[in-house]
N, C-alpha and C positions, 0 to 999 in steps of 0.2 A: 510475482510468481517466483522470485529466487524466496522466498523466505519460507516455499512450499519444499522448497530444493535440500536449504540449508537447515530450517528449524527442524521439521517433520522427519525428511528424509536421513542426513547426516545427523542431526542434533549434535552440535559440537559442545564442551562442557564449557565454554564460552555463553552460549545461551544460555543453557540451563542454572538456575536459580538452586544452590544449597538444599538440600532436602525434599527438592520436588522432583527429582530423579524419575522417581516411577511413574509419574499423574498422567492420567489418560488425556489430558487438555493439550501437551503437544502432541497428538496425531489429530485434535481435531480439524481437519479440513475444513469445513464449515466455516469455520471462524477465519480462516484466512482468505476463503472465496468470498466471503462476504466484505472482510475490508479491502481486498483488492477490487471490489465493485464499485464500493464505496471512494476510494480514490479514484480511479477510472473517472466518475463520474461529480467528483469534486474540482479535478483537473480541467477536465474539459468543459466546465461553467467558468474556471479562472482562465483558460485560453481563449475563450470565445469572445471575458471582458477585457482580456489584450487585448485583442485584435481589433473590437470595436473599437476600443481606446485610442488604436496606436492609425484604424484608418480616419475616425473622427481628427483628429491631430492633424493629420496627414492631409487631409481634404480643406483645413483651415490653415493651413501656411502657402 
């Protein structure tokens, strides 16, 4: 969600790429609600395989 804060919102010229100044694709919100879904739920398939991991382990020592 910060990069809805700082890209979109502030756009600092730090983000912004030479000559794409004007392009409608940083206000796209779309595209950022979707990769924030997108890791949401990348994350929590890699926390779930900790966690079985880390109680499998656990349960064999």
């Amino acid at each position: 969600m910060l990069d809805w804060l700082i890209v979109v919102t502030w756009r600092p010229a730090l983000v912004v790429l030479p000559g794409t100044e004007d392009m409608s694709d940083y206000r796209d919100l779309g595209f950022h609600l979707r990769g924030f879904a997108k890791g949401i739920v990348i994350c929590s398939v890699g926390a779930g395989i900790a966690a079985g991991a880390c109680s499998l382990l656990t349960a064999l020592i």
